[in-house]
C-alpha positions in Angstrom: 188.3 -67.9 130.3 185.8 -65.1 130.8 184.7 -63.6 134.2 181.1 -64.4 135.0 179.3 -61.8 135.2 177.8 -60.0 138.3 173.6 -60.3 138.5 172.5 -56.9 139.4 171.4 -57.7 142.3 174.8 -58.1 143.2 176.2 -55.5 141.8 178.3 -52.5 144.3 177.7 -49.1 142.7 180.0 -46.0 143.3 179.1 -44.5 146.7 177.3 -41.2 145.5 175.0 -44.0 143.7 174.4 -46.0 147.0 173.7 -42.6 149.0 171.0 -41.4 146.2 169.5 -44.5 145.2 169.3 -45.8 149.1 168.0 -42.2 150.1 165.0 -42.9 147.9 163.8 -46.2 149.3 164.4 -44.6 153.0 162.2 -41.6 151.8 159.5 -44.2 150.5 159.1 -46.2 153.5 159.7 -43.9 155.9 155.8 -43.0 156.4 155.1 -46.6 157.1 157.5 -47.2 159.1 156.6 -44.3 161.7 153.0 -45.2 161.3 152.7 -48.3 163.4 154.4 -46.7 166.3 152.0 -43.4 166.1 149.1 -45.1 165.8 150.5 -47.8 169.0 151.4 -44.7 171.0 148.1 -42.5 170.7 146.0 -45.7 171.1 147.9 -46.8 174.3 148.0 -42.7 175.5 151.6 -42.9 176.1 153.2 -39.3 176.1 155.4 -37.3 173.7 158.8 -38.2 174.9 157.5 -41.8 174.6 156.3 -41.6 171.4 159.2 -40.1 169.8 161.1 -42.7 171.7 159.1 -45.4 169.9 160.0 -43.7 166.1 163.6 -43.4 166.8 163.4 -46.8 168.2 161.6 -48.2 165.2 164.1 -46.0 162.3 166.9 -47.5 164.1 165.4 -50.9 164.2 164.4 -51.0 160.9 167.4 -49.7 159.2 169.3 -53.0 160.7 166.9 -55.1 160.2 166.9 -54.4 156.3 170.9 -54.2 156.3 170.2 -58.0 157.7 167.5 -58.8 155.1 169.6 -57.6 152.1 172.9 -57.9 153.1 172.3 -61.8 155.0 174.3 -63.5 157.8 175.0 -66.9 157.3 171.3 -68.2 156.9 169.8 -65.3 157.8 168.5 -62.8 155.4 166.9 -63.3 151.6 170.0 -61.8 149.9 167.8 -60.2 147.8 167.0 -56.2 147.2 164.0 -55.7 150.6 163.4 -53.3 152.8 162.2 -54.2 156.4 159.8 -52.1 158.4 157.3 -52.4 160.8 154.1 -54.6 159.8 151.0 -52.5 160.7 149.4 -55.6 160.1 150.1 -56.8 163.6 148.8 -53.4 165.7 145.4 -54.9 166.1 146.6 -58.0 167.7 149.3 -55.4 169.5 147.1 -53.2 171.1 145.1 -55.8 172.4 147.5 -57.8 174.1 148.7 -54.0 175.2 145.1 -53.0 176.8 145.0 -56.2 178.5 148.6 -57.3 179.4 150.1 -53.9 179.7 153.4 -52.6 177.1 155.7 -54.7 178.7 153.2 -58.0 177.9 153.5 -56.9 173.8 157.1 -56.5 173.9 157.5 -59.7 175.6 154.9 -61.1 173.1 157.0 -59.8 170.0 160.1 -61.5 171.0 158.7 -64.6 171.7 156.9 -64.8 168.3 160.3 -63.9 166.5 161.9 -66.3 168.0 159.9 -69.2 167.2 160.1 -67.4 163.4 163.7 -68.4 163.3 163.0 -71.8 164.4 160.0 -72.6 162.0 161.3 -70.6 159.1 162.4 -74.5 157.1 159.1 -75.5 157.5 157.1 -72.6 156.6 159.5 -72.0 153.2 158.7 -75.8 152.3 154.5 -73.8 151.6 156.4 -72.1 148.6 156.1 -74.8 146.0 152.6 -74.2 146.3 153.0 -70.6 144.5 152.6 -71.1 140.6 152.9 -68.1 138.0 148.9 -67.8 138.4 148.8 -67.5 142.2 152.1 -64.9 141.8 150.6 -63.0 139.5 147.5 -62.3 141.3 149.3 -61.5 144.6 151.5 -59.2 143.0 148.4 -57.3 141.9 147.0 -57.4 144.9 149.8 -56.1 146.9 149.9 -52.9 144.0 146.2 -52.7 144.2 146.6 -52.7 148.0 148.6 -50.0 148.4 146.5 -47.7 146.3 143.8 -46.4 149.1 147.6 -45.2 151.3 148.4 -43.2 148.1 144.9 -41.8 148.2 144.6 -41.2 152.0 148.2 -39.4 151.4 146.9 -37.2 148.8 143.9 -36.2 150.2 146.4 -35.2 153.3 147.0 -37.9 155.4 144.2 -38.3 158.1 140.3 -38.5 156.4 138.1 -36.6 157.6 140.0 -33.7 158.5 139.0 -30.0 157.3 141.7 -29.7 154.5 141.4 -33.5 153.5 141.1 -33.4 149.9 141.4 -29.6 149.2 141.9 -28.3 146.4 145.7 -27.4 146.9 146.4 -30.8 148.7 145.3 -32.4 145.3 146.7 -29.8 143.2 150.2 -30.4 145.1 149.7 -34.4 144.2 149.3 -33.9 140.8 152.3 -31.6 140.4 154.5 -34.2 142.2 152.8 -37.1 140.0 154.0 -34.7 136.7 157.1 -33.8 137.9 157.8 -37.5 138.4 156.4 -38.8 135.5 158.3 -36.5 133.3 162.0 -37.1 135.0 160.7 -40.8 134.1 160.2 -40.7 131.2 162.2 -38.2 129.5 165.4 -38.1 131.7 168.6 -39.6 130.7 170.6 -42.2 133.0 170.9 -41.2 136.7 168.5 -38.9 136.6 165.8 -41.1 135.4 167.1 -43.3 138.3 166.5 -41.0 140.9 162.5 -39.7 139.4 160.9 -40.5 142.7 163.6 -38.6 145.0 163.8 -35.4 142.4 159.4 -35.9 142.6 159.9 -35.5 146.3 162.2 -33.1 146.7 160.5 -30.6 144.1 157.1 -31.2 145.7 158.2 -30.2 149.1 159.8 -27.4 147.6 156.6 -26.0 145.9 154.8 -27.2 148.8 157.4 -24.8 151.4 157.0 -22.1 148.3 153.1 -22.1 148.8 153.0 -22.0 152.7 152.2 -26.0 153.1 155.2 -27.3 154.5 155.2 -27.4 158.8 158.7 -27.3 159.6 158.4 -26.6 163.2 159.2 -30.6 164.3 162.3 -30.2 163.3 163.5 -26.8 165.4 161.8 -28.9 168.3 163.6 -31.8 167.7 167.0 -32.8 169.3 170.4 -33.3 167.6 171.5 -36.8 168.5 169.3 -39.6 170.8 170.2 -43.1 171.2 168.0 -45.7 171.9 167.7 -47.7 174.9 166.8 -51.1 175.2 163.8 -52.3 177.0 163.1 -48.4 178.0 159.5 -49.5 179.1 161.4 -52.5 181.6 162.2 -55.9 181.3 159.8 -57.3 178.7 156.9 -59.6 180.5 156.0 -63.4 178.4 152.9 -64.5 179.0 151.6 -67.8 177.4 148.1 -66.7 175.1 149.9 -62.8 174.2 152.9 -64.7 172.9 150.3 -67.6 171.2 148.4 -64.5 169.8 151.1 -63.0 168.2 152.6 -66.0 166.8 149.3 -66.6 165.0 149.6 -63.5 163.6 152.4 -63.8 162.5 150.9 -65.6 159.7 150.3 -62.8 158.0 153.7 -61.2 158.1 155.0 -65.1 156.8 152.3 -64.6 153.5 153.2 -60.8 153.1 157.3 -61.9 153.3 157.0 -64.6 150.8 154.9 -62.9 148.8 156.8 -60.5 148.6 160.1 -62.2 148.0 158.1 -63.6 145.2 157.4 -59.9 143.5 160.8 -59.1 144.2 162.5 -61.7 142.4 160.5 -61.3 139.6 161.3 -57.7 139.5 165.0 -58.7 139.7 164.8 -61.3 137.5 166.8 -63.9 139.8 164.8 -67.5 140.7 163.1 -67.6 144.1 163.4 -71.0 146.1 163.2 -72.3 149.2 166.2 -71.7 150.8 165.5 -67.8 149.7 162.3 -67.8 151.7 163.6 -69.9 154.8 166.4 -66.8 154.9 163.9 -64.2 154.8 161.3 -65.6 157.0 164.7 -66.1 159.5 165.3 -62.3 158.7 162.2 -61.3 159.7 162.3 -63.4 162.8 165.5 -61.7 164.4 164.1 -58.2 163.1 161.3 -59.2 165.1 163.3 -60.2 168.6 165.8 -56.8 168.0 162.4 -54.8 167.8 161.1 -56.5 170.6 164.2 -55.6 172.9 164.8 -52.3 171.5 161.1 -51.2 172.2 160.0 -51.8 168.7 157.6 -53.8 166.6 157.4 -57.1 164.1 159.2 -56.7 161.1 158.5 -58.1 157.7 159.5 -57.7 153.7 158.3 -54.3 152.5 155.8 -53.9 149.7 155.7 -49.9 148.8 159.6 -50.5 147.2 159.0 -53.4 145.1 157.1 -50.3 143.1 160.4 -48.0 143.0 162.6 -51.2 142.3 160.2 -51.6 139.2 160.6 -48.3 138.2 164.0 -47.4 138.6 164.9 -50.5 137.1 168.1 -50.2 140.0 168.4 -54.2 141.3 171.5 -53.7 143.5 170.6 -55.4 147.3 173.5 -53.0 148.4 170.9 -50.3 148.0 168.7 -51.4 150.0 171.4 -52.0 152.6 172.0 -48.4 151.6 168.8 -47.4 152.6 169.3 -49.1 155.8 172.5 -47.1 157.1 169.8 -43.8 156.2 167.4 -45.6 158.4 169.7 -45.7 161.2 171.1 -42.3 160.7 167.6 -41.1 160.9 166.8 -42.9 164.2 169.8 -41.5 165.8 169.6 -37.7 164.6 166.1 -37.2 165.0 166.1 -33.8 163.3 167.4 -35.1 160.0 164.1 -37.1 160.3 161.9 -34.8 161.4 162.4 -33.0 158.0 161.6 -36.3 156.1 158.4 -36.7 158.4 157.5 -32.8 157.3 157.1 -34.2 154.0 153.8 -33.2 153.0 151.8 -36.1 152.7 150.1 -35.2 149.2 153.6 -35.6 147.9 154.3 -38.7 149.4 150.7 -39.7 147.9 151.5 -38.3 144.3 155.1 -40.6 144.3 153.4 -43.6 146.1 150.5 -43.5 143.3 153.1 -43.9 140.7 155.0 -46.3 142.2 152.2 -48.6 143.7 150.9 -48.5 139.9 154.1 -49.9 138.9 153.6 -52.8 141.4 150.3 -53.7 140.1 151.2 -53.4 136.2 154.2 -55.9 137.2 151.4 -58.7 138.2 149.7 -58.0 134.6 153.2 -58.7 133.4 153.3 -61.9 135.3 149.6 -63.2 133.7 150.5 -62.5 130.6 153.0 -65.5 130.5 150.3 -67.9 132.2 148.1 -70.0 130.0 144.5 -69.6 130.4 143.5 -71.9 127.4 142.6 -75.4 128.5 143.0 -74.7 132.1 141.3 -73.8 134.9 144.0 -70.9 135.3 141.1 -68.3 134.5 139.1 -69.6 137.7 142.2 -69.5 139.8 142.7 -66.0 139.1 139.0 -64.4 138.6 138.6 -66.3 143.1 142.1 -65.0 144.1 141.6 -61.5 142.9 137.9 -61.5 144.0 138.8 -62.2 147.4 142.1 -60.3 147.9 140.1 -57.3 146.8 137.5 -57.6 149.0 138.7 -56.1 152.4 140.1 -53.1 150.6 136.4 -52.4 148.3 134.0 -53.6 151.1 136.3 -52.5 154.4 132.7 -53.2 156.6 132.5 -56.6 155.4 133.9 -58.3 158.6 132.6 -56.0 160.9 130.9 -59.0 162.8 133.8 -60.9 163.0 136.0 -60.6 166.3 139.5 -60.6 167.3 142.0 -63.0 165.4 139.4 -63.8 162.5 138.5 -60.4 161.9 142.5 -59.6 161.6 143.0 -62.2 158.8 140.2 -62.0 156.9 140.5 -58.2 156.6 144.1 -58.7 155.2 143.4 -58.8 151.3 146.8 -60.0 150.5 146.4 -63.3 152.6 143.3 -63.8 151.3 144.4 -63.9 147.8 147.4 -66.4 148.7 145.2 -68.9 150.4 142.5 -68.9 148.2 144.8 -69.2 145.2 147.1 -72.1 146.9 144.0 -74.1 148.0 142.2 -73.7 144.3 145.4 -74.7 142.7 145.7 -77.7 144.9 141.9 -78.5 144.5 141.3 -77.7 140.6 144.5 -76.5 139.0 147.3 -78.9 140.3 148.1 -81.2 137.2 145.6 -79.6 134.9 147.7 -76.5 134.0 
């Protein structure tokens, strides 16, 4: 009787393996996941001690929250290869409960919404039955296509209009990293061909430092070891209509998780069903309450790895978990990531550009297998796309809208998933 064998998601590689591979997915989401509480800190003029409280907060946060995501307790957690980090998706609704409520209001709002995650999580995986190939396709070209203009903004330099945004060198410095990349890719053997986007990175910042682009000086300023505190800003305040504003939307972090799940398990090649998503969504939930308490934000399923995972062909959910132990190392020796945040960000740009790409070319992948002939697949599709495109190719389009409605409709990915459930249901369903 033969063993059965171990689904790569599965597998447990040798340590050195783990370290590498998990150091890469840390290095990818690392931008995104100190964006949110940046962008929460300038906006709400808290001060420098408080803001870098906020990022080792959120590394911390987020390193356990994917370690819960990938690695799963009891019925918590997808099991499958996904990184967690904060949803920048949420800061609109965030900063407005913030200028009105005060810090302690959104805190208080976060936990509340997480928890009523993990109790609605059954009901809102039962929605996934309404995802056929077409509608998976689409998002998982939408979610690639997506992520494109955050390559871009991080090649041009980070922050548009800026003097050096889109220099010469800053693109220059992109296009190096995007060769360097590409040619590990392609023409390295084994591990190395494994690791292309952290040998991209680390060669990029190296010719960046060579040509007087790196700024280093973060990490001399930055301490040795911090740990963080919970509830550092006080006891967190619930109030009913912050709490009801952030559960709505959390709607967007339920489309972007599923989705996502979704994408991932067509990457890995292991069947997505409900009990899958009901674990993630649960995931995501707690991640939310733990970043609520530890003075941190809503979590959800990442989308800039699905890219690497495509790439690297490396399926292993211990990886990711990998990448979570880095995560939390970084959030409690804040030197070790202020020298990841030094990064430039045209190097970031040049890895994210190929990996994003990858994303997209996997939702091609996915049409290819659905039929068009005879259906009413084609008008599915041609809608979904349309739409999910639309906030990131008119980004003005809303600008009348307010609050809540604006938020959603500007969100290209949920957008594509509604339209594409609702046509199914109303001229696909039974037709296909």
């Amino acid at each position: 009787m033969t063993a059965q064998k171990t689904h790569p998601v599965d597998e447990m590689l040798p340590m050195g393996m783990l370290f590498a591979f998990g150091l890469q997915h840390a290095l990818v989401m690392y931008a995104g996941t100190v964006a949110v509480p940046l962008v929460f800190a300038a906006a709400m003029h808290l001060s420098g001690p408080q803001t870098v409280m906020l990022i080792n907060c959120g590394l911390m946060t987020s390193g356990i929250a994917t370690i819960i995501q990938s690695v799963g307790v009891w019925k918590i957690g997808s099991r499958l290869p996904i990184v967690q980090g904060s949803s920048f998706a949420m800061l609109a609704s965030m900063l407005l409960i913030g200028q009105i409520y005060g810090v302690r209001s959104v805190f208080g709002a976060v936990i509340g919404a997480g928890l009523a995650m993990v109790v609605l999580a059954p009901v809102m995986a039962r929605l996934m039955r309404f995802f056929p190939p077409v509608v998976i396709g689409c998002l998982i070209i939408i979610i690639g296509l997506t992520l494109i203009p955050v390559a871009g903004r991080w090649i041009g330099g980070g922050t548009p209009g800026a003097p050096e945004f889109g220099s010469v060198a800053n693109l220059v410095l992109a296009f190096v990293t995007i060769v360097i990349t590409v040619g590990v890719q392609a023409w390295g053997r084994g591990f190395w061909s494994n690791i292309s986007v952290l040998v991209g990175l680390v060669a990029g910042s190296v010719i960046a430092a060579l040509c007087g682009m790196g700024h280093y000086g973060m990490v001399i300023d930055a301490p040795w070891f911090a740990v963080s505190t919970p509830f550092a800003f006080g006891l967190p305040e619930f109030h009913a209509m912050p709490v009801f504003i952030m559960l709505l939307s959390m709607v967007i972090i339920v489309a972007e998780t599923t989705g996502n799940c979704l994408a991932i398990g067509r990457v890995v090649d292991l069947p997505v069903n409900d009990v899958t998503i009901a674990g993630a969504l649960r995931a995501d939930g707690l991640s939310t309450m733990l970043g609520g308490a530890f003075n941190s934000f809503p979590y959800n399923a990442f989308t800039q790895n699905t890219g690497l995972i495509a790439m690297t062909d490396i399926r292993s959910r211990f990886v990711v978990a990998a990448a979570g132990v880095v995560m939390i190392g970084l959030g409690l020796f804040p030197k070790l990531g202020a020298l990841i945040a030094a990064l430039p960000a045209p190097v970031l740009g040049g890895c994210g550009l190929v990996m994003f790409g990858m994303t997209t070319v996997g939702g091609i992948r996915e049409l290819l297998h659905v039929r068009f002939e005879g259906t009413r697949n084609g008008l599915i599709a041609a809608v979904s796309l349309g739409l999910g495109l639309l906030p990131m190719a008119c980004p003005d389009l809303f600008t009348h809208m307010n609050g809540l409605a604006r938020l959603l409709l500007g969100n290209g990915v949920l957008l594509c998933i509604l339209s594409g459930v609702a046509l199914n249901l109303l001229v696909g369903q039974g037709r296909n």
